[in-house]
TIGUKE-990935 format. One line per field, with one value per residue (C-alpha): x, y, z. Coordinates in steps of 0.2 Angstrom, whole numbers. Layout:
c1 <- X:...
c2 <- Y:...
c3 <- Z:...
//
This chain:
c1 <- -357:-344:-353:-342:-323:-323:-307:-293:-274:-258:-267:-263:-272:-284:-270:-283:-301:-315:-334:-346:-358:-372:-364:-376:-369:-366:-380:-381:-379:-366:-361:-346:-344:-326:-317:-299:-287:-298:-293:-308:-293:-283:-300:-301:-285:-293:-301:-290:-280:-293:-295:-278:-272:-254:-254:-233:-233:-241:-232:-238:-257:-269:-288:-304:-317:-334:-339:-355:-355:-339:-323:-310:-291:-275:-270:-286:-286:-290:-307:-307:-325:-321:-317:-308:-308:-297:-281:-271:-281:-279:-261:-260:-271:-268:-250:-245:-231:-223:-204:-215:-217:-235:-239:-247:-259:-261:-278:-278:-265:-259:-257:-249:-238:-235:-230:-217:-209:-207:-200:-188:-183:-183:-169:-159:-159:-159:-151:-157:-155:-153:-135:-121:-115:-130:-132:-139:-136:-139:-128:-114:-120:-118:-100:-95:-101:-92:-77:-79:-82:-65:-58:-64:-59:-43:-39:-47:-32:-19:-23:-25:-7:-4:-12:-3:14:11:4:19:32:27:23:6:-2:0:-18:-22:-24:-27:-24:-33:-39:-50:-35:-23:-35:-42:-21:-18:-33:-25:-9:-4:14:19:39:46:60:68:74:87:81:65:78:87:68:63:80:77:59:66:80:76:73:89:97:99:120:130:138:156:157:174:174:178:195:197:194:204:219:219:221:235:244:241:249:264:269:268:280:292:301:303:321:329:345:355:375:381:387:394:393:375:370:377:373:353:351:364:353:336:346:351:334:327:342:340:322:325:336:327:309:321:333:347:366:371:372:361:373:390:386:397:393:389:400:392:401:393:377:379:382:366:358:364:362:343:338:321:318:322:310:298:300:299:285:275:281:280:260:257:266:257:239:243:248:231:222:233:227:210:209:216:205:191:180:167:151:152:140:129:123:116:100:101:97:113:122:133:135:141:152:158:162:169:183:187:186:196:210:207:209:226:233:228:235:251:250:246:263:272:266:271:289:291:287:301:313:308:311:328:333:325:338:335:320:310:295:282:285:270:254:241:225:206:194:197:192:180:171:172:167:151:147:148:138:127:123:120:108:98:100:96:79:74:75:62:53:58:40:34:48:44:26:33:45:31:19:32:36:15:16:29:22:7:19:26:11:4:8:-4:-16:-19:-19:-34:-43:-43:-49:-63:-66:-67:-79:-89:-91:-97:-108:-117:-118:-127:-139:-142:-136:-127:-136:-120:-121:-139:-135:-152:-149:-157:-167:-174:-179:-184:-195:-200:-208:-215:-226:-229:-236:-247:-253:-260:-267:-277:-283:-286:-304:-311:-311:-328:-335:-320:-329:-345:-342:-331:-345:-358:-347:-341:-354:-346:-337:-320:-310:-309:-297:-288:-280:-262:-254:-244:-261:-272:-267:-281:-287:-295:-303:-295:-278:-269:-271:-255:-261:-274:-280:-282:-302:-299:-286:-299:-312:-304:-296:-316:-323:-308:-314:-333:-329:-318:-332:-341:-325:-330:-320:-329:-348:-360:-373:-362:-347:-341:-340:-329:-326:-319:-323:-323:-329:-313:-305:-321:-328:-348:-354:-348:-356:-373:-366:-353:-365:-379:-364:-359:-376:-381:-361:-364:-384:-383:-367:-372:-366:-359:-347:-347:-335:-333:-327:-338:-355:-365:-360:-365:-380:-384:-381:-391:-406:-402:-402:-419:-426:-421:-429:-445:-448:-432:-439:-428:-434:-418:-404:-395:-382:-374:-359:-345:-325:-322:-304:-301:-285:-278:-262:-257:-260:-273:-285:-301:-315:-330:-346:-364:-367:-374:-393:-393:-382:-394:-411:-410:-403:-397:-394:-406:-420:-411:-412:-432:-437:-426:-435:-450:-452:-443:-450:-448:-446:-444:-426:-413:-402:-412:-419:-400:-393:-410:-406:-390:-399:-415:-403:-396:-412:-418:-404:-408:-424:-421:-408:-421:-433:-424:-408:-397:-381:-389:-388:-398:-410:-411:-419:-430:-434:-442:-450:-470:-475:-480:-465:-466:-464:-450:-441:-444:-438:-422:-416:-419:-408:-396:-394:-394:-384:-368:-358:-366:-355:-370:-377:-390:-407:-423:-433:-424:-437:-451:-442:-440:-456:-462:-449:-451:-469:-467:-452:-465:-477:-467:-463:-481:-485:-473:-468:-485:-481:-462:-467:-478:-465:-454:-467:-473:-452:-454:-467:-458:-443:-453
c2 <- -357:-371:-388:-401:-406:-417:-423:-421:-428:-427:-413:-424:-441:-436:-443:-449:-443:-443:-436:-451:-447:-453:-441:-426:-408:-395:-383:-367:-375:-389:-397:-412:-422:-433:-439:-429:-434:-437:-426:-411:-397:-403:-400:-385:-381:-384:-371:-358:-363:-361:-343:-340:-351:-353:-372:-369:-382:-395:-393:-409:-405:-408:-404:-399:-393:-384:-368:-360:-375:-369:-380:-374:-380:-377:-369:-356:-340:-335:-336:-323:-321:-337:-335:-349:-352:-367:-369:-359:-343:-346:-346:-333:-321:-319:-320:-315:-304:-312:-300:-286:-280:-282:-297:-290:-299:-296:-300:-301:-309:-295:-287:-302:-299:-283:-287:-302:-290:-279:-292:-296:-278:-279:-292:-282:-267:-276:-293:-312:-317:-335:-331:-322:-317:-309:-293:-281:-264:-254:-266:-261:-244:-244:-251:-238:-223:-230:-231:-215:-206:-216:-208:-190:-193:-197:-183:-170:-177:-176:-155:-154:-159:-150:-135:-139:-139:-123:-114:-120:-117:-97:-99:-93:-78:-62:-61:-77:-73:-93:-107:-122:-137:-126:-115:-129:-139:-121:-119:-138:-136:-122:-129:-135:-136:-150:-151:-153:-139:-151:-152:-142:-126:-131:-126:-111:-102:-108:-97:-84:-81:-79:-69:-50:-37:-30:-13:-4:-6:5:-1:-1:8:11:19:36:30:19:33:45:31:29:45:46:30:36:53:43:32:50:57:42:42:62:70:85:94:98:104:87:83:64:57:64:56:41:37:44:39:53:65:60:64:81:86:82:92:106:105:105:119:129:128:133:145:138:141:128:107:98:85:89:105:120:132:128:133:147:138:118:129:134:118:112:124:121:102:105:118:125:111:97:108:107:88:84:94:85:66:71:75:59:48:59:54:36:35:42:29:17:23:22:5:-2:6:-1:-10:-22:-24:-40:-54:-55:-39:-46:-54:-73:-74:-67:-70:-88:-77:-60:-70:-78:-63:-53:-67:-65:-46:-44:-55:-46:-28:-35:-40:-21:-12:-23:-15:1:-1:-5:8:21:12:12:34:35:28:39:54:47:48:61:62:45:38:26:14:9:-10:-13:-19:-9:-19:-12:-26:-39:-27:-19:-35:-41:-23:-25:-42:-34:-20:-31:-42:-26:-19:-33:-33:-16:-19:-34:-24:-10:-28:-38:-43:-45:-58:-66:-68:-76:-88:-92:-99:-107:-118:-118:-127:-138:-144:-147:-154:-166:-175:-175:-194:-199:-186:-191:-210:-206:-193:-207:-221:-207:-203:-222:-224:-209:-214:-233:-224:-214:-227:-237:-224:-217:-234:-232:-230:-235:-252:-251:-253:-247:-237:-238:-224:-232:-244:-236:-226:-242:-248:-232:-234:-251:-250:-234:-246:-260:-248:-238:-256:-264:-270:-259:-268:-264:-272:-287:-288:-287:-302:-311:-311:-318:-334:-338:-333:-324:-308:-313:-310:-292:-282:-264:-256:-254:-246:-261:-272:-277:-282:-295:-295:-307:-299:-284:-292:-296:-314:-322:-338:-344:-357:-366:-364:-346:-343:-350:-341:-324:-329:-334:-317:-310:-323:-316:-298:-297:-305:-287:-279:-272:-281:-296:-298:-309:-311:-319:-325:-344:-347:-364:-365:-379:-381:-365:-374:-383:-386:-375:-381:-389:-373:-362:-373:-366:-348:-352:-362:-346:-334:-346:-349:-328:-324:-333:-331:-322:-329:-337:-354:-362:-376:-381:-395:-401:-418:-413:-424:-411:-397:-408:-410:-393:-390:-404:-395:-380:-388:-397:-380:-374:-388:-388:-368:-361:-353:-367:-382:-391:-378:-392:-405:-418:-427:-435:-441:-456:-464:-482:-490:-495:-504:-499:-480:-471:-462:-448:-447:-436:-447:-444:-444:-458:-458:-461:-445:-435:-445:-445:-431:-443:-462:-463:-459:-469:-485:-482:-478:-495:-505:-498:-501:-520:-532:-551:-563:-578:-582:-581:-571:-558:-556:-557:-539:-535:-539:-525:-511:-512:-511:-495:-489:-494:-487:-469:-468:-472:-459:-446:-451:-455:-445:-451:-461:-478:-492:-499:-513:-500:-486:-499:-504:-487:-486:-489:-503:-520:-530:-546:-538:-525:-540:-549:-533:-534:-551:-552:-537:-543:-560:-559:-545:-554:-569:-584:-597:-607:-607:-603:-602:-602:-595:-580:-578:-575:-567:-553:-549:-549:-540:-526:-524:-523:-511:-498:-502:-496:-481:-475:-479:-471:-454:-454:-435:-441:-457:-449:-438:-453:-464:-447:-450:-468:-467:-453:-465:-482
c3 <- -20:-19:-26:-25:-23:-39:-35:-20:-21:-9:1:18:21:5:-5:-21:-15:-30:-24:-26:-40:-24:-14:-13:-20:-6:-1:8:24:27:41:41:56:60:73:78:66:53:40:44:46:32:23:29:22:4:6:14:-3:-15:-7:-10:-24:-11:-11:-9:7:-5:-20:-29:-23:-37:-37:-43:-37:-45:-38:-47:-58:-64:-63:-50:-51:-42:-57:-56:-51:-33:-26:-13:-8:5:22:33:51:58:67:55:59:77:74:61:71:88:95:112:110:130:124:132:154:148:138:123:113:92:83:64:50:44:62:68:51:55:75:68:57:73:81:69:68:88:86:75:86:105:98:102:120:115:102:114:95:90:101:89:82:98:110:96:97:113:113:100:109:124:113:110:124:130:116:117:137:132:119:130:144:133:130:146:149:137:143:159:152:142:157:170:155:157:137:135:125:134:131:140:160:160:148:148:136:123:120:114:106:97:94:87:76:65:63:46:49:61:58:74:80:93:110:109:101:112:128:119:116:133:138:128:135:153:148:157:143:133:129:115:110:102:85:84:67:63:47:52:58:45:34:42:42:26:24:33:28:8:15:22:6:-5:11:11:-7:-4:1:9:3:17:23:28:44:40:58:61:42:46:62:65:80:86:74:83:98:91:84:101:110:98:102:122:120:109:123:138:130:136:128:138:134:149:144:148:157:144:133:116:103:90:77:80:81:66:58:66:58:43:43:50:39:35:22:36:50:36:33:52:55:41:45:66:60:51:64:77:68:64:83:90:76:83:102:95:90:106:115:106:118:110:122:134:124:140:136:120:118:118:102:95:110:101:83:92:104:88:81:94:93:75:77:91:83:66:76:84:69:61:78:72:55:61:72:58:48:63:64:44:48:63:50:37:50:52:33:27:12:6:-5:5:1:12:16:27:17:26:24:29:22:37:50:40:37:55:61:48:56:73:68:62:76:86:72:74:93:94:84:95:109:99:94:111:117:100:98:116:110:97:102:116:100:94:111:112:95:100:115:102:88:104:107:86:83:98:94:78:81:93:81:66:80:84:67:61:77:71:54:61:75:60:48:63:66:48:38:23:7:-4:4:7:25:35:51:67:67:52:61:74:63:53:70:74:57:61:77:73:57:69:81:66:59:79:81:95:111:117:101:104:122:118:105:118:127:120:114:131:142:156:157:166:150:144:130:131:122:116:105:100:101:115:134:142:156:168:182:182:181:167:159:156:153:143:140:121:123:127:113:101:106:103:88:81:87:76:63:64:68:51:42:44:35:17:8:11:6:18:3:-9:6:8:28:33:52:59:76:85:101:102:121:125:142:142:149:136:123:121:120:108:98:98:94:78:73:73:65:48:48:31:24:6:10:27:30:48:55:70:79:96:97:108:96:80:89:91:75:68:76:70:54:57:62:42:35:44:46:33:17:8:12:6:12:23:17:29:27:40:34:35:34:27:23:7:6:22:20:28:17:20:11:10:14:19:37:46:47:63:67:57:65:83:96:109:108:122:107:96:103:112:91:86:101:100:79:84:71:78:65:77:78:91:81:79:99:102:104:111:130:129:119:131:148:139:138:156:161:152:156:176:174:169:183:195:195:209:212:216:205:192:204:219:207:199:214:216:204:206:196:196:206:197:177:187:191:175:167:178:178:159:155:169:163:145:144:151:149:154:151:139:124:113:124:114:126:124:109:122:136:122:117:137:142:131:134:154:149:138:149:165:155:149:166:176:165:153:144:141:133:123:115:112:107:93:88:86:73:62:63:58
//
């Protein structure tokens, strides 16, 4: 048990408080009686320390105080076996949560811990509706999945467009009856490659893909009648340094002209048989026949035959490559259409300039014919490699035309993805500027939502989770309402008020309907059941437990007085020692005889202490101290039994001084006592006009308590000696009279008070 506060400093107005070695030691039960303001909660709050050795909001707070005859210090250890109920507790342990549709009310410190530390988690996910800049995590939750959705919205448009241009362009899969959104996002996604092709070759495949399906082409392959001109060409320059032995005729060698007229004439004659000249119209001479013969012998016929061949070859060559026809380039696929159109240019310049040669060639053999009997050299460079090479570049471009045709929808398909990835490619800037956005957003949406453990960032589902535990912690450790009611009950005496059940804490209701507004005797109240109902918990022990309350009756109406007073008195019945405070008279008075009950019938008949603060004033600066309480406090119930026992046991010594205050305290007590007989609204002189008793002493008794009791302007009277000592005998004697049973008991009082 706690025996004394040896000493108390800067706790409040007990700024240097020393126990008074007269001052009795505390007992099992204590009671300590003072006015509001006094200093009883700050007391209190000794205690509440003591228990928990947290004096942090009195850091200069020096005491000491024995417990079990053992010192106690604010540098001790903890004395947990004390249990406090004051203002503290009331605030500590219950809180109206009003943030909720229902308000929601929380018992118990810890619960009340637990409910703050949901709220503050509450303003970190919903925000604080008194800071505009404090919205919380889900408002910016809330923003970023807007954000996002904005963004997916927006990318989702821009492959629909491009879907749109794809499908009106004619450029999708042959295997796509439709394209839409999912098939150029599904395309975009697997490129890696995002160089653009440009506008240009954008329009050339957009032609090509339109264009109507080629034909296979022939190439122009002009080797064979390279080949065979070769042949005759080298055939020619072995012919053209060769010569003929022949019987001259000067005028046909010299001029050959006349000789290529001859050999044709010979030639005509010779086919019709004819011994005539077609010329001149006579018969040919035998003897010029002869000559002819002789100048155009075997060896010439020979000769001619073989240069009439080679001319008669380079001739049909010559025939051949004029009519060379090269295919039109709007035959050829588009693809090849600019390089074949190209080519066919240079070729058909390089196949002029070879029928040129080739003309030469056939000249240079004509001449040759014409002098058979001289050495010639062929002058004419004959060439093949130009029009070879432009021929192979022709050939070529048809080769490869010819196998896009064999390939040509392959190669549609083709250039079709490749305009597909262009269109894709067109819009990649703008696609990527909104996937970063979405991927930033992401990345801030799930670091709200799962925090960030590199920065020890906590999500929201953390939270959320956090609160979850919390809320099923303070509904497994909630006091069952039936036994909250039950308590409820008892202390206030009616059954308007009743708890249920949440699971965040309790909802109260008054009749029926829930109580939003209670009142400061209410909140006490349910805060004291708390109190008492948590004294049951097994972590504290009744038989060895310290109980302070400080007045649990306070803002309680006078009805509920008597219950609560009942309810205190049962709660700490076998608490091992009891400190009671209060400031109400009618509660210290119920106390007092429950105390007086102890002493006359308790086992112990020295288990009560009583003691009353007292503040006084040094230097200016209010100070409490611990005192014994007034005698009269702890003698008489009521004052009306205070002043009958100090009347009753007067003593007159003679002098005016002491029959002076006797005028005042015996109209108190007429006063009293008329009130208790005859209990109406009249004044004091019509109810002692009822009153049956002889008229003159009734108005003796009157005019002496009227009279002297107020200002009468005069001075000292010494008949005021006698008018005393009659006065107070009619008074008794009216009372014996009048209420015999009830003056009997005051008159028992009397005598145990003398």
């Amino acid at each position: 048990m706690i025996n004394k506060i040896d000493s108390l400093k800067n706790l409040g107005i007990f700024t240097d408080y020393k126990w008074e070695a007269d001052l009795p030691e505390f007992k099992r039960y204590n009671v300590i009686y003072g006015n509001n303001g006094s200093g009883k909660t700050t007391l209190s709050k000794l205690f509440d320390i003591v228990r928990t050795n947290n004096h942090s909001d009195y850091p200069e707070l020096k005491y000491k105080i024995t417990i079990g005859n053992q010192p106690h210090t604010e540098k001790s250890a903890s004395y947990e076996n004390i249990r406090v109920f004051n203002k503290d507790y009331v605030n500590q342990n219950v809180n109206l949560d009003i943030s909720k549709v229902e308000h929601i009310f929380i018992l118990g410190e810890e619960n009340k811990k637990l409910t703050d530390r949901i709220k503050e988690i509450q303003v970190i996910l919903d925000g604080d509706s008194n800071d505009i800049n404090n919205r919380g995590l889900k408002y910016k939750l809330e923003e970023l999945n807007k954000e996002k959705e904005v963004l997916n919205k927006q990318i989702n448009q821009i492959f629909t467009d491009i879907a749109t241009i794809i499908r009106e362009s004619g450029v999708t899969a042959i295997n796509k009856s439709f394209y839409h959104r999912t098939h150029a996002l599904e395309e975009y996604d697997k490129l890696t490659d995002f160089t653009q092709i440009g506008e240009q070759k954008a329009k050339e495949l957009q032609t090509e893909i339109h264009q109507e399906t080629p034909i296979e082409l022939k190439t122009v392959n002009i080797n064979p009648l390279i080949d065979k001109l070769v042949k005759y060409v080298k055939s020619l320059k072995m012919l053209m340094p060769k010569t003929v032995t022949v019987i001259a005729i000067e005028r046909l060698q010299n001029n050959p002209d006349i000789q290529k007229w001859i050999i044709e004439g010979r030639s005509l004659h010779t086919r019709h048989n004819s011994l005539f000249c077609e010329y001149c119209g006579q018969e040919i001479p035998q003897e010029r026949l002869k000559q002819f013969e002789g100048f155009f012998n075997e060896e010439v016929e020979t000769f001619n035959k073989e240069i009439d061949e080679i001319i008669q070859n380079l001739e049909v060559a010559h025939q051949g490559f004029a009519n060379l026809r090269l295919v039109d380039k709007a035959n050829v696929t588009l693809e090849h259409r600019s390089e074949y159109s190209e080519a066919k240019e240079r070729f058909e310049t390089e196949k002029s300039n070879f029928i040129s040669t080739i003309s030469e060639i056939i000249q240079e053999a004509e001449n040759k014919k014409l002098h058979p009997f001289q050495e010639l050299k062929l002058q004419t460079v004959f060439d093949t490699k130009d029009i070879l090479l432009q021929a192979k570049i022709i050939d070529n471009i048809l080769t490869e035309h010819n196998k896009r045709c064999h390939d040509f929808q392959e190669h549609i398909e083709k250039n079709k993805s490749t305009l597909r990835r262009h269109y894709l490619i067109e819009r990649h800037d703008e696609i990527q500027e909104k996937r970063n956005r979405l991927n930033e957003v992401e990345e801030k949406i799930h670091s709200l939502e799962y925090g960030n453990q590199l920065k020890n960032i906590l999500g929201i589902y953390h939270y959320e989770e956090e609160i979850e535990k919390l809320e099923a912690k303070i509904s497994h450790t909630e006091i069952a309402c039936e036994e909250i009611n039950k308590s409820l009950q008892a202390f206030l005496g009616r059954e308007e008020l009743m708890f249920e059940n949440t699971k965040n804490g309790y909802i109260i209701k008054r009749n029926g309907k829930p109580a939003k507004n209670l009142s400061e005797g209410e909140k006490t109240a349910i805060a004291f059941v708390h109190f008492t109902t948590k004294l049951k918990d097994k972590d504290f022990e009744n038989s060895n437990g310290i109980v302070l309350i400080d007045d649990p009756i306070s803002s309680l109406d006078s009805n509920s007085l008597f219950q609560a007073y009942s309810f205190v008195k049962n709660s700490v019945k076998d608490c091992k020692q009891v400190f009671l405070l209060t400031h109400n008279y009618n509660f210290l008075q119920l106390i007092l005889d429950w105390f007086r009950n102890i002493n006359s019938h308790g086992k112990d008949k020295n288990a009560c202490s009583y003691f009353m603060i007292r503040n006084a004033y040094v230097n200016g600066v209010r100070n409490a101290e611990l005192v014994k309480m007034d005698p009269l406090l702890q003698k008489y119930k009521t004052e009306y039994q205070y002043i009958f026992c100090k009347l009753k046991n007067f003593k007159f010594d003679g002098t005016i001084e002491q029959a002076y205050t006797v005028p005042n305290l015996a109209r108190k007590l007429l006063e009293h006592f008329l009130n208790i007989l005859i209990p109406t609204n009249d004044n004091i002189y019509r109810k002692l006009d009822k009153v049956k008793f002889d008229k003159q002493k009734k108005d003796a008794i009157y005019k002496f308590i009227n009279v002297q009791s107020h200002y009468t302007g005069g001075g000292f009277d010494p008949a005021l000696i006698g008018e005393t000592r009659n006065n107070l005998t009619y008074l008794f004697e009216m009372m014996s009279k009048t209420f015999p049973n009830h003056y009997k008991h005051l008159e028992s009082l009397a005598e145990e008070n003398k």
